[in-house]
C-alpha positions as CSV (number, residue, x, y, z in Angstrom):
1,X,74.6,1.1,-8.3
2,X,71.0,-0.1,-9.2
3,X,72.1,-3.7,-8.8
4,X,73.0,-2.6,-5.6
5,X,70.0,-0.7,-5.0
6,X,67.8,-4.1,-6.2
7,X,69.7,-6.2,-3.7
8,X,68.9,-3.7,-1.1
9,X,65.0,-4.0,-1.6
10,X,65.2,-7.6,-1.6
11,X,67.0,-8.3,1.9
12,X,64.6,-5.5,3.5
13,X,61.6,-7.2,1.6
14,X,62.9,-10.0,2.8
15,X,63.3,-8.9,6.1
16,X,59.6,-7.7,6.1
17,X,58.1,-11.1,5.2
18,X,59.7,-12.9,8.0
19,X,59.4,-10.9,10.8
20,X,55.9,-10.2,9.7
21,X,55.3,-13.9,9.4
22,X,57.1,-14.5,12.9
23,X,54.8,-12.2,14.0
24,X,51.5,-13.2,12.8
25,X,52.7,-17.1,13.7
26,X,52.8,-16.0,17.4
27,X,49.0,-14.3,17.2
28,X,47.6,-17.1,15.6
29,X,48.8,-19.9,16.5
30,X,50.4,-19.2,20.4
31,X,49.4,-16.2,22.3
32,X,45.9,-16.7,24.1
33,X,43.4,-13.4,24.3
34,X,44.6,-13.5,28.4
35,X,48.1,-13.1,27.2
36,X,47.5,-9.1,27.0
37,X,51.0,-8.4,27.1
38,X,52.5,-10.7,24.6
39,X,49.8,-9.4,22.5
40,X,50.2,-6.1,22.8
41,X,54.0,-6.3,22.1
42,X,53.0,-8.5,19.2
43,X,50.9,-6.1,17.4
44,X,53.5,-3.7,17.9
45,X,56.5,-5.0,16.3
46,X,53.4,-5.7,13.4
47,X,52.7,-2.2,13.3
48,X,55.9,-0.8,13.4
49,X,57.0,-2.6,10.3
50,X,53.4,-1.7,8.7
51,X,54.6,2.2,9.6
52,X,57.7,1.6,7.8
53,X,56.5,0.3,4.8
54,X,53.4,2.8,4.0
55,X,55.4,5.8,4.7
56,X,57.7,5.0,2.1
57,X,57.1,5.3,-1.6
58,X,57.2,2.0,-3.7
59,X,57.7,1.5,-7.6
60,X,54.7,-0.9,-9.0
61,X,56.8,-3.9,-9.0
62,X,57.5,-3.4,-5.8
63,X,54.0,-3.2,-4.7
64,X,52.9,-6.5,-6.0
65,X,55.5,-7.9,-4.0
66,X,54.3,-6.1,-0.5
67,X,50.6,-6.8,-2.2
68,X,51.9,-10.7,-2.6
69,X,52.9,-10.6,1.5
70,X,49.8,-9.3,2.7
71,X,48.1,-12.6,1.0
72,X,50.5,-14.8,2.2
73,X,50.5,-13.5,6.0
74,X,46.3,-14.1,5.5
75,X,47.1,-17.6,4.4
76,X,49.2,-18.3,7.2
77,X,46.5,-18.0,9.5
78,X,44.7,-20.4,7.5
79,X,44.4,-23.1,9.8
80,X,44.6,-21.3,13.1
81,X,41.9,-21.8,15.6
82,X,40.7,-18.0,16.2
83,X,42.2,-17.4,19.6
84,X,41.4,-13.3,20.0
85,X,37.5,-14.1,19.6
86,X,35.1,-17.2,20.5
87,X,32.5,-15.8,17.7
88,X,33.2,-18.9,15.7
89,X,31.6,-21.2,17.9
90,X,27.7,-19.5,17.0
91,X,28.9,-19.8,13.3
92,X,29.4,-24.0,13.9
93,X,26.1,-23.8,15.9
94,X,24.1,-22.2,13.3
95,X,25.8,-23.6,10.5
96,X,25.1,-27.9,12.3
97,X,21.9,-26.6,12.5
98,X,21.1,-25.4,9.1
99,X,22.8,-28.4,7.7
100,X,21.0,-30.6,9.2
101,X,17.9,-28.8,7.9
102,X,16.6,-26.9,11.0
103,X,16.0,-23.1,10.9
104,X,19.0,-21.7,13.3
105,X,16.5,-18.3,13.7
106,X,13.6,-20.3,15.6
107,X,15.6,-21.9,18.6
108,X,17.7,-20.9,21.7
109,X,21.3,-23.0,22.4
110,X,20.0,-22.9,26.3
111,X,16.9,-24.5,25.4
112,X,17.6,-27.3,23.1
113,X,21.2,-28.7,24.0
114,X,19.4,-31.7,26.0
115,X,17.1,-32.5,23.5
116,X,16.9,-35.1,20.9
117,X,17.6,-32.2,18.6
118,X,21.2,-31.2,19.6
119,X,22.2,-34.6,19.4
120,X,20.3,-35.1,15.5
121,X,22.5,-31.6,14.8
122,X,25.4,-32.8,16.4
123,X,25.6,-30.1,19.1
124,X,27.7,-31.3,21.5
125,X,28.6,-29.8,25.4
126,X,31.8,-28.7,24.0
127,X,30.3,-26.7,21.2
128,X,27.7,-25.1,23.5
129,X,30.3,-24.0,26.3
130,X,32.1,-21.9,23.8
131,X,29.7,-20.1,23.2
132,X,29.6,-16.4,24.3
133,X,25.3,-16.2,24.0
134,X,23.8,-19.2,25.1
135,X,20.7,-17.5,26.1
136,X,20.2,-15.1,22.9
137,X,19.1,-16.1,19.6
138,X,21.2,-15.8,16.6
139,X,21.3,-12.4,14.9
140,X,23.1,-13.2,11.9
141,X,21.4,-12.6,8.5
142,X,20.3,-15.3,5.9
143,X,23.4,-15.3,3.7
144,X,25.8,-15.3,6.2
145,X,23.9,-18.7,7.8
146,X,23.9,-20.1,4.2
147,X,28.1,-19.5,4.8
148,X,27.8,-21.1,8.0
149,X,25.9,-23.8,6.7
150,X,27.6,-24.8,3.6
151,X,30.8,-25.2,6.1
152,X,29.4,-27.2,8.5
153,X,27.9,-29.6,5.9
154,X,32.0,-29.8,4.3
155,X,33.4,-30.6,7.8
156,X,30.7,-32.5,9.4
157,X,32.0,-33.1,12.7
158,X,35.3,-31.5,12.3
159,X,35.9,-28.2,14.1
160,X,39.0,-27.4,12.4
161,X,38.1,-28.2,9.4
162,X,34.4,-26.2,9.9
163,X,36.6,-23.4,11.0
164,X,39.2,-23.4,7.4
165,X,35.9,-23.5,5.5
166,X,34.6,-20.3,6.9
167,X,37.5,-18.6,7.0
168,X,38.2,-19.7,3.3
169,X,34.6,-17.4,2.4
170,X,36.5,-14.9,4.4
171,X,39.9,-15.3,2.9
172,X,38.1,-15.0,-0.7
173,X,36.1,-11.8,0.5
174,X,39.9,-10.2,1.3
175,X,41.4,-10.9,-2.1
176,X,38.4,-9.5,-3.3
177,X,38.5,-6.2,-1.4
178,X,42.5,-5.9,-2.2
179,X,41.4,-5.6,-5.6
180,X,38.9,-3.9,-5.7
181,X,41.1,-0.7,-4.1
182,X,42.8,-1.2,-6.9
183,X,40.4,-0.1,-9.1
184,X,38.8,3.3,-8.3
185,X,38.7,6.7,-9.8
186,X,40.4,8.9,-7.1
187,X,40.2,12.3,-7.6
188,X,43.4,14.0,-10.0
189,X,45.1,14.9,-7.4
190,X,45.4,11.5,-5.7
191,X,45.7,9.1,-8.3
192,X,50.0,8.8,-7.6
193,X,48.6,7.6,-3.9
194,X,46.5,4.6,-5.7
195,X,48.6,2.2,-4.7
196,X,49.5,3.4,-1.1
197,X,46.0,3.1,-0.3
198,X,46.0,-0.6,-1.5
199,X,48.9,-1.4,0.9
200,X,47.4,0.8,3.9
201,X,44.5,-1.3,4.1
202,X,46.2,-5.5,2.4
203,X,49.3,-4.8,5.3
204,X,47.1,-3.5,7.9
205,X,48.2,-6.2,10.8
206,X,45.0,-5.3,12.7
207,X,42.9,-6.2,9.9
208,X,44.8,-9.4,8.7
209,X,44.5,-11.0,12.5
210,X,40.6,-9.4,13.3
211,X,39.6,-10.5,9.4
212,X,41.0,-13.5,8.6
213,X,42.9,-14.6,11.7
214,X,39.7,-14.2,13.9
215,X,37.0,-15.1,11.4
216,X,35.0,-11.8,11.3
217,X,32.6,-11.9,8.3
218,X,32.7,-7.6,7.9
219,X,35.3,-9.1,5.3
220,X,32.3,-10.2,3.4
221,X,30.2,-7.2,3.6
222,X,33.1,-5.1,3.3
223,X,33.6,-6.4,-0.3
224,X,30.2,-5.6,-1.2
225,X,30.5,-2.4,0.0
226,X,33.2,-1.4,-1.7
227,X,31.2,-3.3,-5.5
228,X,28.5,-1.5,-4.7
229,X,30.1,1.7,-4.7
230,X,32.2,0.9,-7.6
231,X,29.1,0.0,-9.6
232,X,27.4,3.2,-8.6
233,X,30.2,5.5,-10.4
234,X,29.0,4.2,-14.1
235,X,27.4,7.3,-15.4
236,X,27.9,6.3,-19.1
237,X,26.3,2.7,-19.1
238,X,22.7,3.4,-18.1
239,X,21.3,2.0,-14.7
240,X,21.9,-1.7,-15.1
241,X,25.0,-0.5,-12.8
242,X,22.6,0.4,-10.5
243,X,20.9,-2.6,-10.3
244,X,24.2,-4.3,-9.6
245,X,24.7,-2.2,-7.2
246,X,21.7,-2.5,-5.3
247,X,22.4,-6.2,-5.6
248,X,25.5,-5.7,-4.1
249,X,24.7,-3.9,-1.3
250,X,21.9,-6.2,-0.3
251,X,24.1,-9.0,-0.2
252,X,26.3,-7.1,2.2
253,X,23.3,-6.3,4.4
254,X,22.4,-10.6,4.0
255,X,25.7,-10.7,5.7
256,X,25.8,-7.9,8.4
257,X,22.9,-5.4,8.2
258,X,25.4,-2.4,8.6
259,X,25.4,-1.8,4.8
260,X,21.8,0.0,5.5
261,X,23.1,2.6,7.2
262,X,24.6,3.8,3.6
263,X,21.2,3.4,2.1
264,X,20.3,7.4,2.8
265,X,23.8,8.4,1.2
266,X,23.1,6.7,-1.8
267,X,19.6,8.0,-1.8
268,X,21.0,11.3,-2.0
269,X,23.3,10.1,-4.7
270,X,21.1,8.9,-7.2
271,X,18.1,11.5,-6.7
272,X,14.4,10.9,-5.2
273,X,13.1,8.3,-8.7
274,X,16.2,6.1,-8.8
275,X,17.0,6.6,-4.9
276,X,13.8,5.5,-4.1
277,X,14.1,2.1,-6.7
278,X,17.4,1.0,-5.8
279,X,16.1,1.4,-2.0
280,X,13.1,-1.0,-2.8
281,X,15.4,-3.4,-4.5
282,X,17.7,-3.7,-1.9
283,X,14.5,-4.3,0.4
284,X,13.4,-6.8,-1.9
285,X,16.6,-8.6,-2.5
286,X,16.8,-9.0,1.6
287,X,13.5,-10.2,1.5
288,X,14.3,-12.7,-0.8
289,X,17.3,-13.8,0.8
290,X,15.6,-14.1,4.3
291,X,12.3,-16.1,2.4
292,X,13.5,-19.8,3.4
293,X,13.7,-18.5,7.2
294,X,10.6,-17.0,6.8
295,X,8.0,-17.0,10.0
296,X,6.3,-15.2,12.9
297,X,9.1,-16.3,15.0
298,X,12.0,-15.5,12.9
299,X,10.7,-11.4,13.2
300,X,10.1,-11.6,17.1
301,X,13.4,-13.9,17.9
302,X,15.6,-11.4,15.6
303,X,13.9,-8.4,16.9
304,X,14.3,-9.6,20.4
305,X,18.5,-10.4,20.1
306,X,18.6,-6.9,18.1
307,X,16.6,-4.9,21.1
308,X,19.4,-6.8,23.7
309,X,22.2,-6.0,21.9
310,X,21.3,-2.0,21.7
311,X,20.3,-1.9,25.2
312,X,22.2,-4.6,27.2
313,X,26.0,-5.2,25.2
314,X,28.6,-2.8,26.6
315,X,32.2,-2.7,24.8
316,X,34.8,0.0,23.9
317,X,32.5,2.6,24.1
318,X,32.9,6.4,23.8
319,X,30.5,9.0,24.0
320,X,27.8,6.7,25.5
321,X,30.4,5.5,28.6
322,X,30.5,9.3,29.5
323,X,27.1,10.0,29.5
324,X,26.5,6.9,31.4
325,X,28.5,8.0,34.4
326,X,26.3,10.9,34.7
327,X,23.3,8.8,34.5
328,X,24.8,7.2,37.4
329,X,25.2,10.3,39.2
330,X,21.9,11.6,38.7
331,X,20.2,8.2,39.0
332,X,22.4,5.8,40.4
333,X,21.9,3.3,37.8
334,X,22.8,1.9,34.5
335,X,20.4,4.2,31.9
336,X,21.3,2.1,28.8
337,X,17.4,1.6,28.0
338,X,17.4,5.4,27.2
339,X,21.2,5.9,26.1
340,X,20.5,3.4,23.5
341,X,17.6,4.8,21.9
342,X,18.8,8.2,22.3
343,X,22.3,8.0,20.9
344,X,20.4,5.9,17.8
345,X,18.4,9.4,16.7
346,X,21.3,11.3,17.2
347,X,23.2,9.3,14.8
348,X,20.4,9.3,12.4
349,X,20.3,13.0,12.8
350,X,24.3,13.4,11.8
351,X,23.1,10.7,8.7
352,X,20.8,13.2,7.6
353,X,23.4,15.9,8.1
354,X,26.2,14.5,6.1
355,X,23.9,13.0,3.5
356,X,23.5,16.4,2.3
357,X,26.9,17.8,2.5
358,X,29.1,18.4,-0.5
359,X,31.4,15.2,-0.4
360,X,32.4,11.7,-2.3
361,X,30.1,9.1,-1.4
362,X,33.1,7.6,0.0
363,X,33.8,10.2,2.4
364,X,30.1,10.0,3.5
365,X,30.3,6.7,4.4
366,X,33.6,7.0,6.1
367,X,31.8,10.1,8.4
368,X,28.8,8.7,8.9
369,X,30.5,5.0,9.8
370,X,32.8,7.3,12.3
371,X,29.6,8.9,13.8
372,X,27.5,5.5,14.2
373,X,30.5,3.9,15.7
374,X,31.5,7.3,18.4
375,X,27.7,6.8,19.7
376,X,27.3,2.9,19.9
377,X,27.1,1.2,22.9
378,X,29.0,-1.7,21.4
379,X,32.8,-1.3,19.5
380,X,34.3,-4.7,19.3
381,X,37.6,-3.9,17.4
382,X,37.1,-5.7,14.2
383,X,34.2,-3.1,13.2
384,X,36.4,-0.6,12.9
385,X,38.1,-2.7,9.7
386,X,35.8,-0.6,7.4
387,X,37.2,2.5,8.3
388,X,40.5,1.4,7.2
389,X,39.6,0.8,3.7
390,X,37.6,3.6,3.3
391,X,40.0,5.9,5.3
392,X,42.8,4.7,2.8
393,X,40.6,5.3,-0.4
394,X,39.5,8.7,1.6
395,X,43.2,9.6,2.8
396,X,42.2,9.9,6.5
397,X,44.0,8.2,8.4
398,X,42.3,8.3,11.8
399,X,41.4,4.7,11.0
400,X,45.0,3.8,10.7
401,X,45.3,5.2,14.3
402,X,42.5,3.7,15.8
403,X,43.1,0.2,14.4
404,X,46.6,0.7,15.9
405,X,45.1,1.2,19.1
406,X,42.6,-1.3,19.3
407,X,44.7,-4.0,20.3
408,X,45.3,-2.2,23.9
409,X,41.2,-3.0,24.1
410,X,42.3,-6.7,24.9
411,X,43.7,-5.8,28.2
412,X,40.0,-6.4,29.3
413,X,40.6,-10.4,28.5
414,X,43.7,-10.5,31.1
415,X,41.4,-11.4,34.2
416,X,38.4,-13.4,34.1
417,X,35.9,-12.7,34.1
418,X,36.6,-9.9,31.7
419,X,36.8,-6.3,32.5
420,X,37.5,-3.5,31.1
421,X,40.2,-0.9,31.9
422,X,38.5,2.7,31.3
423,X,41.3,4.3,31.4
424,X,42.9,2.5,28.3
425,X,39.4,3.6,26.3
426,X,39.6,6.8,27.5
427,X,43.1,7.0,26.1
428,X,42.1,5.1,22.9
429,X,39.3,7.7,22.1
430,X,41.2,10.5,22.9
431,X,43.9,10.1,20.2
432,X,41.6,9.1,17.9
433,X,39.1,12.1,18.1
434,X,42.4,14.4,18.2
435,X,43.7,12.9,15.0
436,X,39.9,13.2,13.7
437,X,39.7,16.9,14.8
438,X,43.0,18.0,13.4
439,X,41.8,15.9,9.7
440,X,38.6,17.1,9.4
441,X,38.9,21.1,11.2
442,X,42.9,21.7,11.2
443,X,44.3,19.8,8.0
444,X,40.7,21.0,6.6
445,X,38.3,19.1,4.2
446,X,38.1,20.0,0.5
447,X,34.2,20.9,0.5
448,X,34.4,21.8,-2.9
449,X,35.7,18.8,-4.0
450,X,33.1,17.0,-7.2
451,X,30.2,14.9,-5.5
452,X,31.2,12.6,-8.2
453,X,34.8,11.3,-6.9
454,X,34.3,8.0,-4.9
């Protein structure tokens, strides 16, 4: 009978693997982001087998197996050319630039492709039509162009081979994350769901394609997220943990400056002395980090591509699509120059708010991720890949929902020029804030619950 029940969990193991790896073969390396349908059905058939396998309860040696699959359907997407999202081609910008020892911060791709410049950086026309912001200056932070740049100087004037470098920085920050889950204190009562929450997040489909498959670098500062709040919970070792931390969390922020937003949390965490010291170390650290880039222009070029992108990008949004359909009623244009600021202290407000409520620092961070990401003006779907591996260390699982949905969101790609279908987002946002309302107000929140869990 248990040989029978072994040979069982092979063939449907078995089973998993290739039909998972049939499926991610077809995202990767076939369907186009116009191909809404395909995709759609794609991520699917992914998901469904995803639902299968975390509702069902696995012995340990089991789990390394399913663990063992979600790193090999990451490999497999190794050498695919990122299909979903044209991102990459500002990472092989920045990244010829850097290499070739100019500062990627001080010039615009508009301005300098004709120059003697491009060709010394080997920026070709092909490069430059890829990209999505010819016209903006790069907003990505110091370590991430040291990623970029370290790349471009491996591949030289390969594409493909610029593209497996940066996704091998990416691939590295995965295996780092999937091990990380593995090692934090839940509280008693959730310590038999350890491993579940490893699985929820290593065989999520939407974050194996967005992560790895699309080159998103939230892998990065995901990881350091996640070591930062591991090396907060070290109460018996002094406050070199601390420092770590901080570290950690800067590095993060050197990648994609989200991490900050956790900086009030932590503050919280640790008290007013050592909130306010690992606050000015993170500061310090960034400062360091962005020291090479260092100039006048750097602050008015960033600022400027930061200021745009809160007051002029427009994706998968929420709250802020509603209230700017009765700016358009009341004014009969676009309002985003106020929305933007407004919706920003609102969500500083509800920082504030939770910062002070009774509740894991992980739980914080998964509210107050939730909040920022309800009032933005911008949701491209692979942000919401943090709120899968904290909703599985958390037990929500809204994220779980919402990534599931996301996918729908590239309906918008199926005509060109792009445009969005409202009435998938409204659907989209509505499941998701039900399943949020009935986890946080119905199902109920343990309030009571140690500050000290993360």
């Amino acid at each position: 009978m248990q040989k029978s029940s072994q040979k069982a969990s092979i063939v449907w193991f078995l089973l998993f693997i290739l039909v998972n790896a049939a499926g991610y073969g077809l995202v990767g390396y076939h369907w186009k982001r116009t191909q809404a349908g395909e995709l759609i059905l794609s991520f699917g058939a992914l998901f469904l087998m995803y639902g299968l396998v975390i509702s069902q309860k696995w012995d340990e040696r089991q789990t390394h197996w399913l663990i063992w699959g979600a790193i090999g359907f990451r490999f497999l997407l190794l050498f695919s050319v990122p299909a979903l999202s044209d991102d990459y081609f500002r990472f092989i910008w920045d990244g010829r630039l850097l290499s070739t020892g100019y500062n990627p911060y001080l010039y615009l791709p508009s301005e300098i492709i004709t120059t003697s410049l491009a060709a010394d950086a080997h920026l070709n026309e092909a490069l430059f039509q890829g990209l999505n912001s010819p016209n903006y200056f790069t907003v990505y932070p110091p370590l991430n162009q040291w990623m970029f740049g370290l790349s471009a100087w491996i591949a030289h004037d390969s594409v493909l081979l610029n593209i497996v470098a940066l996704r091998a920085f990416v691939f590295m920050a995965e295996l780092g994350i999937i091990w990380l889950l593995t090692t934090f204190r839940l509280p008693t009562y959730q310590e038999k769901r350890r491993k579940n929450a490893v699985l929820i997040y290593a065989l999520n489909p939407f974050v194996i394609i967005e992560l790895t498959g699309n080159l998103h670098f939230e892998a990065v500062t995901l990881f350091f997220i996640l070591l930062a709040v591991r090396w907060i919970d070290r109460p018996f070792h002094g406050d070199k943990y601390n420092v770590r931390s901080a570290g950690a969390l800067a590095l993060g922020a050197a990648v994609k400056l989200l991490p900050l937003i956790f900086l009030p949390l932590i503050f919280k965490r640790l008290g007013f002395r050592k909130g306010l010291v690992y606050c000015v170390m993170v500061g310090f650290i960034l400062l360091v980090l962005f020291a090479p880039f260092l100039s006048r222009e750097l602050f008015v070029n960033f600022g400027k591509s930061l200021d745009l992108y809160f007051q002029k990008f427009e994706f998968n949004a929420s709250f802020y699509y509603l209230f700017r359909q009765v700016g358009y009623w009341i004014t009969g244009y676009n309002i985003i120059h106020l929305l933007g600021p407004l919706l920003s202290v609102v969500t500083l407000i509800c920082i504030a708010q939770i910062a002070f409520q009774r509740r894991s620092l992980l739980e914080k961070m998964l509210l107050v991720l939730t909040v920022y990401f309800l009032c933005a003006t911008t949701v491209h779907p692979w942000y919401i890949t943090t709120l899968v591996a904290l909703g599985a260390l958390t037990q929500r699982w809204y994220p779980v929902v919402w990534s599931a949905l996301l996918p729908l969101t590239y309906v918008a790609y199926a005509s060109q020029p792009y445009q969005e279908n409202l009435r998938i987002v409204a659907l989209e946002y509505f499941l998701v804030i039900c399943c949020l309302v009935y986890e946080l107000f119905v199902k109920g929140i343990d309030w009571n619950a140690p500050t000290k869990d993360v």
